[in-house]
N, C-alpha and C positions, 0 to 999 in steps of 0.2 A: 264950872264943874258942878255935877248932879250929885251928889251923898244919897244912899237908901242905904236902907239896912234890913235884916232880917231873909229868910227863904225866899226864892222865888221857884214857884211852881210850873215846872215846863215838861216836854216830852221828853222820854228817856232814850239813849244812846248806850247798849247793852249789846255783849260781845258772849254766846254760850259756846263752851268751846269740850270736847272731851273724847272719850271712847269709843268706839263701835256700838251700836243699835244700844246704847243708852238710853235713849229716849230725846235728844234735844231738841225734834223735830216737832214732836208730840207736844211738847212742855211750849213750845212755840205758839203751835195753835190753838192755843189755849187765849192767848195774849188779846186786848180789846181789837173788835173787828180786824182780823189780819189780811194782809193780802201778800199770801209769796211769791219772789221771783225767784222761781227754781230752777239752778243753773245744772241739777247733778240728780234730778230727776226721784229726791229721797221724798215726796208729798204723794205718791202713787197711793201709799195706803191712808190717805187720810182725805176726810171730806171737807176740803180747804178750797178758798178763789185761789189759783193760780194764775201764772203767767208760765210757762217754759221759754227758757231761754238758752239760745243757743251760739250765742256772741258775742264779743266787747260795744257792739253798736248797740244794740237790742238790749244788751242790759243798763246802758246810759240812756237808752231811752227811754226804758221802763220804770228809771229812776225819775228822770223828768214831767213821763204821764200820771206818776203817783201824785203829783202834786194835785189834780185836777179832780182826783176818783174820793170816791166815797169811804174811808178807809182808815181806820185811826191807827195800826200801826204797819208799817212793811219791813216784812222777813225777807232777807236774801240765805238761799241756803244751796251752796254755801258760800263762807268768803272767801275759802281757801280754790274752790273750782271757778270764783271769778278771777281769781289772781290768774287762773293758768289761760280764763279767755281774753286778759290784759297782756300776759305773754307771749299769747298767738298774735291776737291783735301787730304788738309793737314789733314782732318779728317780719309781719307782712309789710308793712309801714318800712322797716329796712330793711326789707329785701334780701334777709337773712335764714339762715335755715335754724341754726341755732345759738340762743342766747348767748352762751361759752364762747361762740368763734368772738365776741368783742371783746376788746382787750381792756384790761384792769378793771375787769366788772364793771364797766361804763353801764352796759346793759339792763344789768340789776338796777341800777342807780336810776335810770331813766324811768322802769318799770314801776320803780319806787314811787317816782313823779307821778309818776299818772295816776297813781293807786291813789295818794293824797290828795289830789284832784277830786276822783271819786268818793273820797273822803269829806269831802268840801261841799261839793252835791249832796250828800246825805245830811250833811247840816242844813242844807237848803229845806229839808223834809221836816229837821226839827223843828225850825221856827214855823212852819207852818203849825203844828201843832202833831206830827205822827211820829212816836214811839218807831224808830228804827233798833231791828234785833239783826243782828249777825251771828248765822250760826258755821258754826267751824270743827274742824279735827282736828284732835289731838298729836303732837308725835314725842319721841322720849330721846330727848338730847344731852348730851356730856358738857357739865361746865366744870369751870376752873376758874373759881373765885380767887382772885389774887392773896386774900389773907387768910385763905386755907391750905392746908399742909394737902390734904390731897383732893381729887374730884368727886363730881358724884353725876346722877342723871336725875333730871327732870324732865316734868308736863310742859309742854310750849305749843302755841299755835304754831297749827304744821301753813306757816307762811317762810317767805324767804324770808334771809338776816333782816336784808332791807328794808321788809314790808309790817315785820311781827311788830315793829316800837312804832309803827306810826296807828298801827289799830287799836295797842294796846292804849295808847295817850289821846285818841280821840275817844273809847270809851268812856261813858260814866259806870258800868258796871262790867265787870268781865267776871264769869262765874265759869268756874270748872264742873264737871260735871262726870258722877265715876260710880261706879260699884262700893259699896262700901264692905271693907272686907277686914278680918279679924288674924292676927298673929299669934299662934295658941304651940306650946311645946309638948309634943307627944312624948308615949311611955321611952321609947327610945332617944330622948334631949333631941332629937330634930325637931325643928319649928317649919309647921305647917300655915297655909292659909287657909282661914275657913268662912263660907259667910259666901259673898258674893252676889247677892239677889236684889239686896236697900239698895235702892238710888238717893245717891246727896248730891247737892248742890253744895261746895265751895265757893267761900265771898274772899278770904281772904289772905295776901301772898305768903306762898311759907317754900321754904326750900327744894321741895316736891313738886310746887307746880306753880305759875302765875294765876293771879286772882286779885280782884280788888272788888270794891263798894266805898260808892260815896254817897249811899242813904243808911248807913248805918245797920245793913243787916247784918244778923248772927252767921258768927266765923262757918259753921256748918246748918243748910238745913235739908228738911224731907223735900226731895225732886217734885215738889207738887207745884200748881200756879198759887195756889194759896198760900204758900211762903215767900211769895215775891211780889203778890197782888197790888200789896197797898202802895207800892211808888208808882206805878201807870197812870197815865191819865186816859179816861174815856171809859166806855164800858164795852163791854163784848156783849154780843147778842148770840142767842143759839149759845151760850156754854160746852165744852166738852166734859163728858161727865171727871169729876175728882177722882183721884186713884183710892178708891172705897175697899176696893179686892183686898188691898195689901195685906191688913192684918188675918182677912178669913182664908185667903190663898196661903200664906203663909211659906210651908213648910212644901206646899203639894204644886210650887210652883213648876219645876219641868215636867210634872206630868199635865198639867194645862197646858203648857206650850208645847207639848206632844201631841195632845188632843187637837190641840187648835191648829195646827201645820197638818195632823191626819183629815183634817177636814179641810183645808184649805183655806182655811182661816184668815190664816197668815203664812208666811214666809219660810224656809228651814232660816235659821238663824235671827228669827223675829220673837219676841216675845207675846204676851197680851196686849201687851199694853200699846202693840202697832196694831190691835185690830180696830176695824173702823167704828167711829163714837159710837153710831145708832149702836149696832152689835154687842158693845161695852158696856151703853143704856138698859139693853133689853137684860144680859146677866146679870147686873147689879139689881136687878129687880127681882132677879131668883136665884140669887147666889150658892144656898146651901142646895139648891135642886141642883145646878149645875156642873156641881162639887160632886153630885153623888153618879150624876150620869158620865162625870171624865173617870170619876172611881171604876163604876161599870166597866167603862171600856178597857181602862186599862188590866181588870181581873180578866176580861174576856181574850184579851191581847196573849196574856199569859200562860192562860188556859191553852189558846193555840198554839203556843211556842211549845 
């Protein structure tokens, strides 16, 4: 028998999981040299290597050619749209229409199986030495803790029963990921919510929502790569620019992403922070001009109204 002691330094197995156009994709590529297998087509706005993937074959296989590529870490995004191409998958395979017609959830359980398989596989990535990220959706479910008098809803990966504790125990980090928003009582004692624009990263479990860390980061940080930087291994090349805006956008944040959808920018329901690096490059280089020509438009917007 071998005795060692102390750290040992390897690739990370990290699970971001959260809300609608949060940003988790962004925060992704950010990560040393990535390469995603995009099963759900969310990398459109961003200037990332891709693979598209459109099948339970194709994504077991793109796991297995990552071994060979140049690439220090691979993003699958998501894991929740690979679960439903391991579904189809297992459904063709039995000759089934749908998962339910099998009896006592056999189904689920099997699907489970093969998920931990693919699970297994992606270790096969770590020891090679690449940082696997999984990126995931959110959903908001009812528990019923046995030593509480009543329920309540939490954040969970939107996975099956089946499938959420095998990704949650294969990661080493699973960080939530949300709006960070403020509970203030107005002149009328109703409590309102206010806030909504900070992006945080959650490390760690609390009754609201799953989370964990096992490099000891702070229970909350800013959604930037720079608060998660230091446990990767490898380095990124080409950087995407840091989220520099935050504090000078500030307050005048929907009217930039008013601006930025009136131009095409981006997306209706996309923020800045989806428009493409160079783009985010060139305005952080002239922010207060930037500032002054979305002010412009939007005086002239109103003027026309």
């Amino acid at each position: 028998m071998k005795i060692t002691q102390g750290k040992i330094a390897r690739a990370q197995r990290v699970v971001i999981y959260g809300v609608e156009s949060v940003g988790k994709t962004t925060l992704a590529a950010n990560s040393p040299r990535p390469i995603f297998l995009d099963v759900e087509g969310g990398t459109n706005h961003l200037d990332v290597p891709r693979a598209d993937i459109g099948s339970w074959q194709e994504l077991t296989d793109a796991v297995a050619e990552c071994h060979r590529l140049d690439y220090s870490t691979v993003v699958i995004d998501s894991i929740d749209w690979a679960e439903r191409l391991c579904i189809e998958q297992f459904l063709k395979d039995a000759k089934k229409e749908s998962i339910e017609s099998i009896p006592y959830g056999k189904g689920w359980v099997q699907v489970a199986e093969r998920m931990s398989r693919f699970l297994t596989s992606l270790d096969g990535l770590i020891e090679a030495g690449k940082n696997v990220i999984l990126i995931g959706h959110s959903q908001v479910k009812r528990v019923e803790p046995p030593d509480l008098m009543s329920a309540y809803d939490r954040y969970e990966l939107k996975l099956a029963k089946q499938t959420a504790p095998l990704v949650k125990e294969w990661a080493d980090e699973l960080w939530f990921a949300q709006f960070k928003t403020k509970l203030i009582e107005s002149d009328n004692g109703k409590t309102k919510a206010t806030g909504g624009k900070i992006r945080v990263l959650l490390t760690t479990h609390s009754a609201a929502f799953d989370a964990k860390t096992r490099s000891g980061l702070e229970e909350e940080l800013p959604m930037e790569w720079a608060s998660v930087s230091r446990i990767f291994a490898g380095k990124r090349s080409n950087p995407l620019p840091k989220s520099i805006f935050e504090e000078q956008i500030g307050e005048h944040e929907a009217d930039v992403n008013a601006f930025l959808t009136a131009r095409e920018v981006i997306r209706s329901g996309q923020t800045w922070r989806d428009a493409k690096p160079d783009y985010l490059a060139r305005i952080g280089q002239r922010t207060e001009q930037f500032l002054r020509t979305v002010s412009e438009w939007l005086r002239s917007r109103q003027e026309a109204a």
